[in-house]
Steps between C-alpha positions, in 0.01 A plus 500: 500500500607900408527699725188783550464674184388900580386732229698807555143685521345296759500636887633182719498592919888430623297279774354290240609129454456365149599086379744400243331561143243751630459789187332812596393688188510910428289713736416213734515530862668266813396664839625530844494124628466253198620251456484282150560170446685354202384531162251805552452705240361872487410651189494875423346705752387193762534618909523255700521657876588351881505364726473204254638173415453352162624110416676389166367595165229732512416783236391856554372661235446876408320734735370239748612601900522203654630552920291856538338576825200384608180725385387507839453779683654383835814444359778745640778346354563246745683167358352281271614267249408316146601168511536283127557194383643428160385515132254762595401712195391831543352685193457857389360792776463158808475589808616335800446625912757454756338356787344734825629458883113424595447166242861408574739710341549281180338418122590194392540370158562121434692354128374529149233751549412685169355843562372694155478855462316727752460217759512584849595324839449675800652521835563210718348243222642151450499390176568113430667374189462464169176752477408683225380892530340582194494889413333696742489246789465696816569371879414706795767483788485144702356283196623117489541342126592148549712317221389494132189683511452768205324849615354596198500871316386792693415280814517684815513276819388640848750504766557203716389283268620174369518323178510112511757301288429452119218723543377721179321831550375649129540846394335804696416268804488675847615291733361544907458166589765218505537326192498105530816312339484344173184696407434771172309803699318780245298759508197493284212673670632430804805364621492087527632191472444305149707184661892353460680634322520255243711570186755686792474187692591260160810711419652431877522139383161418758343182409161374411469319854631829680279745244219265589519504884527884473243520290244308738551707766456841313167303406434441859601946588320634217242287338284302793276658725750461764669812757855538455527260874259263331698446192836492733379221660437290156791585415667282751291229508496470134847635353719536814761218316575831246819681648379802258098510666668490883716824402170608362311430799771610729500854326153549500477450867778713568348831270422776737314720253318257328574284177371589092235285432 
C-alpha cells in the first residue's frame, strides 16, 4: 500500500490520522479528530469531520459532510463521536450526525452501507450493515436500521425507531411505528404492511422452506381476524421450529411504539 495521497488543495487537520493508500481529492476536508482507515477515498470537495473513526475502504464523495454536529439543539459542543465500519459509501450532499452526550455520545455505522445522494442519518443512530439508503432517506436522531434492510426514496423515519433486518420500506413511506424484519412496508392511502418481503427475501439466498414459514406467520399478523397477541401465540405453536418467525416474534414483542401492520 502507498502511502496517503493529498491533493495539494484539500484542507487535512495536523491531528488527523489517515491509513496507507487513503487519497483525499481537491477541496475536500479531514477535521480535527479523524481518523481514516486504509483505502478511503475522498473525492473533490467531500468533509469528513471528528471526532470520527472510519475502517478500511470507504468512499466520500463530493459535497456530502459526513462527522457534523448533531442538529440538536442541546448540543453545546460537548464530545461526541461517529463511529464506521468499512466499505461504507457515501454519495453526493449525505449527511451523517455525530452522536449527543444525552443518547450516548456516539453514531454508529456498521460495514458496506451504501448511502445515495441527499440521505440523512441523524444523531446517535445505529445503522447495521449492508443497508441501502435510497435518495432522500431521512432518519431522525436515535433510529435503529438493522442489517440489509433498504429505506426507500424520500422516506423519513421518526426518531427512536427501529427497522428490522431485510426489511423493505417503498418510496415516500413515513415511518412512526417499528417496522417488522423481513417485511416490504408502503404507503398507499395509508401506511401498511403488504407482507415479506419477498423478491428482497429471494435475492438473500432465503429458501422456499424459510420464505414459507415467514410467510405463514405474516398470514397469521395481517390476514386472520386475530390481535397482534393472538397471532403471537400461533405463531409459536404453529411455526416456532423457524429461527426467522422467533426473531420475528421476539421483535414484535419487544416494539415500544407499535409495529406497521
Amino acid at each position: 500500500m502507498t502511502k496517503a495521497e493529498i491533493h495539494p488543495q484539500a484542507t487535512v487537520a495536523e491531528s488527523a490520522r489517515l491509513g496507507k493508500g487513503v487519497r483525499v481529492g481537491a477541496f475536500a476536508v479531514v477535521g480535527d479528530g479523524v481518523e481514516l482507515g486504509e483505502g478511503c477515498l475522498l473525492h473533490s470537495h467531500a468533509v469528513v469531520n471528528g471526532p470520527s473513526r472510519f475502517g478500511k475502504n470507504n468512499v466520500f464523495h463530493g459535497f456530502c459532510v459526513i462527522g457534523g454536529d448533531p442538529q440538536d439543539y442541546t448540543f453545546r459542543g460537548e464530545r461526541a463521536e461517529l463511529i464506521a465500519g468499512e466499505g461504507n459509501i457515501f454519495r453526493e450532499y449525505v449527511t451523517v450526525s455525530r452522536g449527543t452526550e444525552k443518547g450516548g455520545g456516539k453514531t454508529c455505522l456498521g460495514d458496506d452501507n451504501f448511502f445515495l445522494a441527499y440521505s440523512h442519518v441523524g444523531h446517535d443512530c445505529r445503522i447495521g450493515s449492508h443497508t441501502l439508503f435510497v435518495n432522500g432517506a431521512t432518519l431522525a436522531g436515535h433510529v435503529t436500521v438493522e442489517d440489509f434492510a433498504t429505506i426507500g426514496a424520500f422516506c423519513p423515519v421518526h426518531q427512536f425507531c427501529r427497522i428490522g433486518r431485510y426489511a423493505y420500506i417503498g418510496a415516500s413511506t413515513v415511518i412512526t411505528q417499528d417496522v417488522p424484519p423481513f417485511s416490504k412496508v408502503v404507503t398507499e392511502r395509508e401506511t401498511r404492511s403488504y407482507g415479506i418481503n419477498t423478491i428482497g427475501l429471494e435475492r438473500k439466498g432465503f429458501s422456499p422452506e424459510r420464505l414459507q414459514a415467514l410467510k405463514g406467520a405474516f398470514r397469521l399478523l395481517l390476514r386472520s381476524k386475530l390481535n397482534t397477541s393472538q397471532a403471537l401465540v400461533e405463531m409459536k405453536k404453529k411455526l416456532n421450529e423457524s429461527s426467522d418467525v422467533r426473531e420475528l416474534i421476539q421483535f414484535i414483542e419487544s416494539a415500544e411504539r407499535g409495529i406497521v401492520k
